[in-house]
MITOR-630991 format. One record per residue: x, y, z of N, C-alpha, C in turn. Coordinates in steps of 0.02 Angstrom, whole numbers, plus 50000, padded with zeros to 5 digits. Example, Ala and Ser with C-alpha at 12.3 -4.5 7.8 and 13.67 -1.06 7.14 Angstrom:
! residues 2
506604971650390506154977550390506604983550390 506424988850354506844994750357506455000250394 
//
This chain:
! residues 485
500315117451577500055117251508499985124351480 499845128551526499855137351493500125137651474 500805136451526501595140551491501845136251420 501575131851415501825127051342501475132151283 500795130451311500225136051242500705141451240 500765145351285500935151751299501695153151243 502205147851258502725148051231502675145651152 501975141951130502055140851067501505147051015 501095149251075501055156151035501665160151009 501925164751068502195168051056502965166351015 503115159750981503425156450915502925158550855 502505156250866502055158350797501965165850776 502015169850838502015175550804502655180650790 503415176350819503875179450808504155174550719 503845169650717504075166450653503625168650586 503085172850611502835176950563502825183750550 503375185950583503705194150586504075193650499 503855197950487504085199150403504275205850411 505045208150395505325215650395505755214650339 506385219850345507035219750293507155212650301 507675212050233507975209950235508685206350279 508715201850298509365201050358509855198350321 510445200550332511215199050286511315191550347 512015192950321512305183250342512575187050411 512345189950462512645191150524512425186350588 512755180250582512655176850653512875177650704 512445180850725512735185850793512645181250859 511905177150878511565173850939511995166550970 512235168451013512705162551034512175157851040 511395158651080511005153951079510715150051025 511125144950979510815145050897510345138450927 509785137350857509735133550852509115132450907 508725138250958508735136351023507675134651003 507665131251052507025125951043506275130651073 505845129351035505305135351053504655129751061 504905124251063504235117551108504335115751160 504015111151183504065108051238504665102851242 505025102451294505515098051322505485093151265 506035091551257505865085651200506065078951231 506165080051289506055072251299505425070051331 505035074551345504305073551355503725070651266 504215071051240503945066451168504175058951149 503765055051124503985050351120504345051451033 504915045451017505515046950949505225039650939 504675035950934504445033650892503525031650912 503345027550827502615024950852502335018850874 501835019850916501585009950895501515008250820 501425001150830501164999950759500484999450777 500375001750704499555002450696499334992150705 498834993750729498524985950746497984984050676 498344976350661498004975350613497414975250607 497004973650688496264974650666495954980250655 495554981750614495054987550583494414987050607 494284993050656493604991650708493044993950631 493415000550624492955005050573493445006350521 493095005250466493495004850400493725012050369 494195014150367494475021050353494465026550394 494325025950459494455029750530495105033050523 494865040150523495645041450522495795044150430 495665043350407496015042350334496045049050311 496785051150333497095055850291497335060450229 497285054750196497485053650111496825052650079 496295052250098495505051850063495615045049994 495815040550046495835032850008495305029650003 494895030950064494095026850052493765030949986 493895035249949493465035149891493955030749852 494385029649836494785024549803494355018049799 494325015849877494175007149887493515009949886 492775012149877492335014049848492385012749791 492665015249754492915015349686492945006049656 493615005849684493804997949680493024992649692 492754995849745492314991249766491674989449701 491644994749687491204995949631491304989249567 492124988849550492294985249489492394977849516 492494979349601492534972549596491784966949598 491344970749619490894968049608490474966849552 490954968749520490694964549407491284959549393 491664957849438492244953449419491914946149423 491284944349405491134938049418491544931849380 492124934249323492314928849298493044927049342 492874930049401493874929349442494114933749409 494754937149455495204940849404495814940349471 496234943749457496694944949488497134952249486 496924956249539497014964049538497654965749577 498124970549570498744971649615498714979849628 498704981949674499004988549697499384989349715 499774994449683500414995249650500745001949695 501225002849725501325009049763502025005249817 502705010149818503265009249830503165007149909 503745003749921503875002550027503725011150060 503155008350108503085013050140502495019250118 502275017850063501555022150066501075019250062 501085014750133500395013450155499735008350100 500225003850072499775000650034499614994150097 499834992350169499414987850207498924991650250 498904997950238498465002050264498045001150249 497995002650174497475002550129497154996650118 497724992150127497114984750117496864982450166 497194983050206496774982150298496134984650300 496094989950285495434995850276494874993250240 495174991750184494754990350126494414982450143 494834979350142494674971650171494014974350234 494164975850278493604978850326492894980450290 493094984650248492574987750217492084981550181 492474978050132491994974050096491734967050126 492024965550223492044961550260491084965650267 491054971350292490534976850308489914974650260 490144975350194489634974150130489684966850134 489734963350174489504954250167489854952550103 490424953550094491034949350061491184945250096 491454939950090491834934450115492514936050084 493104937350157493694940550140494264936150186 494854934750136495424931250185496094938550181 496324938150230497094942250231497534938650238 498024937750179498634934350190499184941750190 499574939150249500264942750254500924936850223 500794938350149501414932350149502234933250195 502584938850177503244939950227503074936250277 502654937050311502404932950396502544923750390 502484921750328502414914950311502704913050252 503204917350236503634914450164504084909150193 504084907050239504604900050262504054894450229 503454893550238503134889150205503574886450131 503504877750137503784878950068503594881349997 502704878250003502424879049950501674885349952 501904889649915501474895949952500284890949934 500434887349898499744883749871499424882049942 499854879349991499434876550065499304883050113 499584889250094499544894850138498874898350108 498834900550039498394900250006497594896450010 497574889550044497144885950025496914885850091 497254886050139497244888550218496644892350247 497034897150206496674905350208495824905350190 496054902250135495194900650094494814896550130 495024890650157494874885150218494304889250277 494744894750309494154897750347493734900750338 493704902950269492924906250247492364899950227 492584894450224492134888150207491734887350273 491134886350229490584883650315490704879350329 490464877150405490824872450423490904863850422 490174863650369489864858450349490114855850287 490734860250266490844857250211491814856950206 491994858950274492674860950287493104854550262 492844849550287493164844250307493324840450210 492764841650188492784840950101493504843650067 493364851050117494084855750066494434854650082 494634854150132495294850250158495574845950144 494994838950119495384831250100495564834450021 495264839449963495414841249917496174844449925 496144849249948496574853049962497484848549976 497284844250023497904839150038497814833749987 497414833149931497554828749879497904833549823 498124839749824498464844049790499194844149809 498984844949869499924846249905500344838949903 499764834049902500344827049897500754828249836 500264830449775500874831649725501224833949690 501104840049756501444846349733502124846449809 502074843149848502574842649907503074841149859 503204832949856503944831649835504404833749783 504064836549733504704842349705504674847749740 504204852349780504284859249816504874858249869 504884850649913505264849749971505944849749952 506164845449895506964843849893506964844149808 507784843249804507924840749725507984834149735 507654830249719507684822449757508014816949720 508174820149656508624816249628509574817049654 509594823649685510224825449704510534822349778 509894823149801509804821449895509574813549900 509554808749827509494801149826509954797449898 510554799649891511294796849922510884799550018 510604803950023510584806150087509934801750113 509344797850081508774795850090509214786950108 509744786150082509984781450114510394779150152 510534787450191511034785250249510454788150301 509964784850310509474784750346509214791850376 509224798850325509014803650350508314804350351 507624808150380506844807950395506614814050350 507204816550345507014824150295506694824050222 506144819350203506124818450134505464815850139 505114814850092504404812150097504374805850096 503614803550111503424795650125503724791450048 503464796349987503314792249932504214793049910 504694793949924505294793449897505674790349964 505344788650023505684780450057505504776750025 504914777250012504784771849984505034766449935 505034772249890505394770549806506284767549834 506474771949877507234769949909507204765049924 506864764749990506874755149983506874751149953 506514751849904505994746449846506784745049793 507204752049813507814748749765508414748249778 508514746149847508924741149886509544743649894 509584752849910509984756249929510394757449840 510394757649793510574761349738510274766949738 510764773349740510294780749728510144781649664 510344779049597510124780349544509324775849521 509354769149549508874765349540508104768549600 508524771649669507994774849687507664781249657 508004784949619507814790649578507294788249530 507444781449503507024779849433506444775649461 506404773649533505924771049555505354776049583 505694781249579505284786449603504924791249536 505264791049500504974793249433504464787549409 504754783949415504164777449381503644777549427 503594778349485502914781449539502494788049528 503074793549512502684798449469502374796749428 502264793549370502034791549311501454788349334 501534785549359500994778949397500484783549416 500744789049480500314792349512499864798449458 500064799549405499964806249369499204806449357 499044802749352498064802949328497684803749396 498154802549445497774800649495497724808649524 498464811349513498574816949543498094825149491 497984822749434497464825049384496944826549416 496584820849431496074820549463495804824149542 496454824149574496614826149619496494834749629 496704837049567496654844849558495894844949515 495934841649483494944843149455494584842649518 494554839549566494194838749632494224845049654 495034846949657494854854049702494724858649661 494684860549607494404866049561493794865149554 493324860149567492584858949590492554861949636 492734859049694492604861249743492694868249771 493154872349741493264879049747492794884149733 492584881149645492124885849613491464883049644 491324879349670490634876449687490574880649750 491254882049793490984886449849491254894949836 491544897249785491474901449763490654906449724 490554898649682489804900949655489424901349700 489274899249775488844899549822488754905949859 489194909749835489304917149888488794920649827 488464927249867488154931249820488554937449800 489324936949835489694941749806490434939449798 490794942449761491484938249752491804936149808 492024932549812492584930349874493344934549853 493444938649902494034941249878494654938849941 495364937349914495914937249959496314942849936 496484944249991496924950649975497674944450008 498294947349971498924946049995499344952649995 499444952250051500074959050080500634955450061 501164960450066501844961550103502054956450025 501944956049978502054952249929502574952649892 502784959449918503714961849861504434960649909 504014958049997504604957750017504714950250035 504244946750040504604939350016504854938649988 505554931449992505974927449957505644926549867 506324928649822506054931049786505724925849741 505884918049762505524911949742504724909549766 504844912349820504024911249857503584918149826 503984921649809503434929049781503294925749726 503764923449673503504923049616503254915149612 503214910249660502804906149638502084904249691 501954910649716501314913549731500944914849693 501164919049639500614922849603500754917749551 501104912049525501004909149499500564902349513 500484900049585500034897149623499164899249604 499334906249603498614908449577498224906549521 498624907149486498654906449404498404899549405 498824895449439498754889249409498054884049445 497934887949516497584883349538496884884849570 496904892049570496324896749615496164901749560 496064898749492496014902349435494974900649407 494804903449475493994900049478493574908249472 492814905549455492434912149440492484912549519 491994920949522491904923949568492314922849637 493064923049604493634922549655494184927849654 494124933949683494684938649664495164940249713 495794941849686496304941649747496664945749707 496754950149770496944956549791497764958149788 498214958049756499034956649788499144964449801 499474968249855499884974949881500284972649859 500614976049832501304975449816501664982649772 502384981049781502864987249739503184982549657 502674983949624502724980349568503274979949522 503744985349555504614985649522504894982049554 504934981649607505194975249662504734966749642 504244967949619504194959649601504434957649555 504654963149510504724961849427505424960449439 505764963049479506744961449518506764953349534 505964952549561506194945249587505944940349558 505474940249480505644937149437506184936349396 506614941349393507304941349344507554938049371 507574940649461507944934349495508094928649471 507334923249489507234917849479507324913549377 506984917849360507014916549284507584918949247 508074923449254508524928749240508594934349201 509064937049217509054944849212508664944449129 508824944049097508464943649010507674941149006 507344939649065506654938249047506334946349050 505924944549019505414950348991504894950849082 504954954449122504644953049210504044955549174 504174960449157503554964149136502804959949104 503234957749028502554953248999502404948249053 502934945249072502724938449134502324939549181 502294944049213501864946949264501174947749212 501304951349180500734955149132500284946449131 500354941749133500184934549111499544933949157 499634935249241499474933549282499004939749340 499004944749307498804951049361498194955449301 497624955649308497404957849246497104965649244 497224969349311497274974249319497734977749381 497794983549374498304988449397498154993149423 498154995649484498025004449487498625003749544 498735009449542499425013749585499005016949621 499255017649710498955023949768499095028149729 498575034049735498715040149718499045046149770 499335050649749499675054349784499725062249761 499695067349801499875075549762500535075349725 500545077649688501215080149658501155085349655 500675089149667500795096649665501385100649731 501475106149672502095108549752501795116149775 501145116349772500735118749819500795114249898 501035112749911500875108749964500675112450054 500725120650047500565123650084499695123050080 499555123250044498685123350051498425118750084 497905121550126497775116150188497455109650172 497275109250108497035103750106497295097450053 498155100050054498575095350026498575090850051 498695084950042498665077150063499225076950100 499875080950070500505079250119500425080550172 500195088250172500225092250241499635090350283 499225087950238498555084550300498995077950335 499395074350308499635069350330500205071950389 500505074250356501075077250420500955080750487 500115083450487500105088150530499745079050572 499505076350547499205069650578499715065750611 500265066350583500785061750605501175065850662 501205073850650501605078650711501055076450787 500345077750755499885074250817499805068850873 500095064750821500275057450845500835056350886 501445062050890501945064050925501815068550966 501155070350969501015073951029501095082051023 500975085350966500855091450937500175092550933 499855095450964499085096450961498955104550893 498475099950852498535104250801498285111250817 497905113250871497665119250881498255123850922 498725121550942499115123350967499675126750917 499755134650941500255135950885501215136350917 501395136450877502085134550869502655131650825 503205130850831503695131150772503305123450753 502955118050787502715115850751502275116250677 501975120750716501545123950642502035124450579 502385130050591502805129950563503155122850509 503325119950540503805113150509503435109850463 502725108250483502345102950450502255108150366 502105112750348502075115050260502675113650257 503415115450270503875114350260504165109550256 504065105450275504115095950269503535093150222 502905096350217502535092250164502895095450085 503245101450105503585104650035504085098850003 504445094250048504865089650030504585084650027 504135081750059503655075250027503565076149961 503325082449935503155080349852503845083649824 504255086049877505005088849793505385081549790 505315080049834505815072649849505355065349831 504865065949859504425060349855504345054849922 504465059049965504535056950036503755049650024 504025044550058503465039950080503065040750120 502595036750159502135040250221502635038950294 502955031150270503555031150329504125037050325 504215038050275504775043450297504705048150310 503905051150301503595057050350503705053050415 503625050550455503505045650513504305047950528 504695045250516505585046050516505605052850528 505505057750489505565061950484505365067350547 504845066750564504475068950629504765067550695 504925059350669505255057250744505955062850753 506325064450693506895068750703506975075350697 506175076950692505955084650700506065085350798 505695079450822505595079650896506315078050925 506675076150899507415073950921507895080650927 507585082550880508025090550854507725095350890 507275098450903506805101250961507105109050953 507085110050872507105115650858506735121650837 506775130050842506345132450809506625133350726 507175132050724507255133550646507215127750591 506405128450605505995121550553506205122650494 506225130650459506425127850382507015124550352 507625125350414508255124250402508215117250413 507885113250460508085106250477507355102450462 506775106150412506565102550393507015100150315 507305105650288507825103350241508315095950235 508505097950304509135092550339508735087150332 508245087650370508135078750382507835075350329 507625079550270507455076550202507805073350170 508475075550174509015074150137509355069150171 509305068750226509535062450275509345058450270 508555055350263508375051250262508215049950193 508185054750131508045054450057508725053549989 509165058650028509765059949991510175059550046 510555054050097511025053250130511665056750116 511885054950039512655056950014512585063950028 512075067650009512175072950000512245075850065 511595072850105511795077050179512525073750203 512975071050177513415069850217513865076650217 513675076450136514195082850108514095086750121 513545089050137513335097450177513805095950247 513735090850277513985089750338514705092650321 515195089150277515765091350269515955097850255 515455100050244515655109150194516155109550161 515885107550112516405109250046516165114050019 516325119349973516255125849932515915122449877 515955117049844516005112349803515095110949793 514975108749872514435104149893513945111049879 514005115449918513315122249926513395125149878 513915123049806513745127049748513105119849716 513185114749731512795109949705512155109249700 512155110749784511455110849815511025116949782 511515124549788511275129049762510805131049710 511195127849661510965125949573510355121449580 510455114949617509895111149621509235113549660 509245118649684508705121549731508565127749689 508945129749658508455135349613508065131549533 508215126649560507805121549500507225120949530 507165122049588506315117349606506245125949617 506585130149620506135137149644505785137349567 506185135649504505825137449447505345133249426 505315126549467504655121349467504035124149514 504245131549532503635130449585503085135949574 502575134949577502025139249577502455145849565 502375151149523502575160549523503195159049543 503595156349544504295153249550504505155949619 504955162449640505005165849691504635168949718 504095170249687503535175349716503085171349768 503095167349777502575162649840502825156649846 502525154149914502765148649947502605141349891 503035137149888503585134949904504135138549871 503925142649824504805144349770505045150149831 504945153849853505315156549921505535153449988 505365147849986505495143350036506275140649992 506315137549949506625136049900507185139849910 506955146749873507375153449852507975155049930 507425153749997507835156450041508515151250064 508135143950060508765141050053509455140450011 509335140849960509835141749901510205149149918 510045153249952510365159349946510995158850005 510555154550048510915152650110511335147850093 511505142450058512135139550008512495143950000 511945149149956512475153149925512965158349956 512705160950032513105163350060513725157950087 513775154750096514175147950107514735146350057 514645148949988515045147249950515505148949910 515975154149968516515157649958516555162849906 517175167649924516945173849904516925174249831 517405168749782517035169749705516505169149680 516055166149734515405166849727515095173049721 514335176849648514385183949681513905183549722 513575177949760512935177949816513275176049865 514025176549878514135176349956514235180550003 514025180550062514105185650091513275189750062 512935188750026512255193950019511685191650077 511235196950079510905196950126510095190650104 509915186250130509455181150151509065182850162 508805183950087507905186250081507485181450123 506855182450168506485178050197506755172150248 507125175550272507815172550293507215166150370 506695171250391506115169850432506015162250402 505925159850387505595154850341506195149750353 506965151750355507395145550384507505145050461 507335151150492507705151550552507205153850593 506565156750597505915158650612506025165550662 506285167950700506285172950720506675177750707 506695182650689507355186450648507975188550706 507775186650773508305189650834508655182350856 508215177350809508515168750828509115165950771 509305172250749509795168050684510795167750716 510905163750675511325155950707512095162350701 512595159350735513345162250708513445155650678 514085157850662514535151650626514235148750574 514155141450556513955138050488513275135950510 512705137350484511985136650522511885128150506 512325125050455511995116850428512335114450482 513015115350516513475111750531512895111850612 512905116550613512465119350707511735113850715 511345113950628510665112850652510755103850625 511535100350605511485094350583511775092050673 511955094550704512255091550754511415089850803 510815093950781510355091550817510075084150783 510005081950705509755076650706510235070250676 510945071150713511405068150668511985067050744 512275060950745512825060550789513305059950758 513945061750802514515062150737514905060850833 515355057750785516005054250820516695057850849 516975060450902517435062450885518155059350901 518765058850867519425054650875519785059350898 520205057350947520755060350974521435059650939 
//
């Protein structure tokens, strides 16, 4: 364990040697060469986090518990029901957040259900998954009540959810079981004609309709009667809600609407609210308005919050607090110095230029440890673009003159987005890459061949810099490539 400390000191203090200037001379046959520990003594991926929540926001990186603080606050004036969605793309941690949070207001004597719909979108009708859920927060003296309600809903909401039963008439009489009680019935009753069994079954609808009325006033009693009994809202949260089938997403939250539309009942949906609004067009088509439609049924909104600042070196950026949490988790001990240190500002610099997710920090790390390099600024670059902008890293891969005049241009755009532009970190982080394109991009270029201001900052030791093409050297660490004879 010395010699590890030992070896990730003495990285930290050759990657913070600041002298001249160094021109494009790749002299070190050793490129690329690794200043951590063995990298196969790391693990290249994580567990999954376990859904149960001992302690509510343990851990919390991103300072989300003042958020659900926050939330907690409004939801406890929601006494007329409402229906709230948090809003935030695949992968930043919006089942984090509701896992947490759910915990939390489980803590404050809420009465709380978690639905993972993805886990159960095979259900046909999302109303019995829903009513399920709510089922086990009922005491137990009164379970048996919600239940006979509950299945006086689904009788008449099953046989249109199950089939098109006017289409599948012909199949109910070549003796298939796949269909409900109340449309053998009607089949029989009309002596193997599929059109006369269709109209015998409609004429049973009709029959049944007051009954089935009644059926749903029972359970909307019974809901709000054990809703009004709690001294704080009953909240359900539903996860994973943008990646269900895009028929079961949208007649979930329309389930809501229509039937769990009771006071002091609020439910929670996670979700990526551009992706639900895709899978109403789906269903309704491309020309419906997703937006107002949704707008119908969800009566408030907030989005995770996140830095956008491209300060992201300051220690108490959210990215870089997150990244150095996640290098940890791979077995980088934060007191420990080394080209780790190193990598994590330089990778939270691309979380906010790119908009990296919390998983693709996760991705990202895993192919920091795969790569088991000291030249973090160069292949924290790479693997941004790998996992953010693929095309592009392909094209660096190819080296075209074409490609590093592209990149070039596009990287002295974020140097002029950044804090004092070249004068401090990130626009010199920025600055040193683009120059390094720019040596790359042949001699009508007039920055080729010039010398790589801060050159430290891609390659970390000034006696560690690469010969030959440094992308082509440091993509072969987090990239396999094929070769044909």
């Amino acid at each position: 364990m010395r010699a590890i400390i030992e070896d990730f000191q003495l990285a930290a203090q050759a990657n913070h040697q600041h002298g001249a200037a160094t021109t494009k001379q790749f002299t070190v046959d050793d490129t690329c060469q690794s200043m951590n520990p063995p990298a196969q003594t790391r693990p290249l991926s994580l567990p999954p986090e376990t859904a149960v929540v001992e302690i509510p926001f343990d851990g919390d990186q991103l300072d989300r518990k003042q958020m659900a603080e926050r939330l907690t606050a409004y939801l406890d004036r929601l006494r007329d029901g409402s229906v709230l969605a948090i809003d935030a793309p695949w992968g930043e941690g919006k089942s984090w957040f509701g896992r947490n949070w759910a915990a939390m207001l489980r803590n404050g004597n809420h009465k709380v259900a978690y639905i993972d719909a993805f886990e159960q979108d095979f259900i046909e009708d999302p109303f019995l998954l829903i009513a399920a859920e709510i089922s086990s927060l009922v005491d137990a003296g009164e379970k048996e009540k919600w239940k006979a309600r509950a299945a006086g809903v689904m009788k008449a909401l099953l046989p249109v959810g199950t089939k098109a039963l006017i289409n599948v008439a012909g199949k109910a009489l070549m003796g298939t079981s796949d269909l409900t009680g109340d449309f053998l019935d009607a089949a029989k009753a009309a002596q193997g004609k599929a059109a006369d069994a269709a109209e015998e079954w409609v004429k049973k609808k009709i029959e049944d309709h007051e009954i089935e009325k009644q059926s749903l006033q029972h359970f909307r009693e019974t809901l709000a009667a054990f809703a009004a009994a709690q001294t704080k809202p009953v909240v359900v949260f539903i996860d994973e809600l943008d990646r269900c089938r895009p028929s079961f997403a949208v007649r979930l939250v329309e389930r809501i609407k229509h039937f769990f539309d009771v006071p002091n009942l609020v439910f929670v949906l996670l979700m990526n609210r551009d992706q639900l609004e895709k899978a109403i067009r789906g269903v309704y088509g491309s020309d419906t308005d997703a937006t107002a439609y949704l707008g119908k049924f969800i009566h408030l909104s907030w989005r995770l919050p996140r830095d956008h600042s491209l300060q992201a070196s300051h220690p108490n950026h959210s990215a870089l607090v997150f990244v150095k949490s996640v290098l940890e988790r791979y077995g980088f001990d934060r007191n420990t110095q080394g080209s780790a240190q190193e990598f994590a500002p330089e990778l939270a610099a691309w979380v906010v230029a790119l908009q990296l997710s919390l998983r693709d920090v996760q991705r990202a790390c895993a192919l920091y440890v795969m790569a088991n390099t000291s030249w973090t600024g160069l292949v924290a670059y790479l693997i941004a673009l790998k996992i953010n902008r693929p095309s592009l890293f392909a094209k660096i891969h190819a080296d075209s003159s074409a490609t590093h005049q592209e990149c070039q241009q596009w990287l002295s755009t974020l140097v002029d987005q950044s804090p004092d532009g070249d004068k401090s970190w990130p626009g010199t982080y920025f600055q040193a890459l683009a120059e390094l394109h720019g040596s790359l991009h042949g001699e009508a270029n007039s920055t080729a061949g010039r010398p790589i201001v801060n050159s430290h900052l891609l390659f970390g030791n000034r006696n560690n810099l690469p010969h030959g093409n440094p992308f082509f050297t440091c993509i072969q660490r987090i990239d396999l490539t094929v070769q044909t004879y």
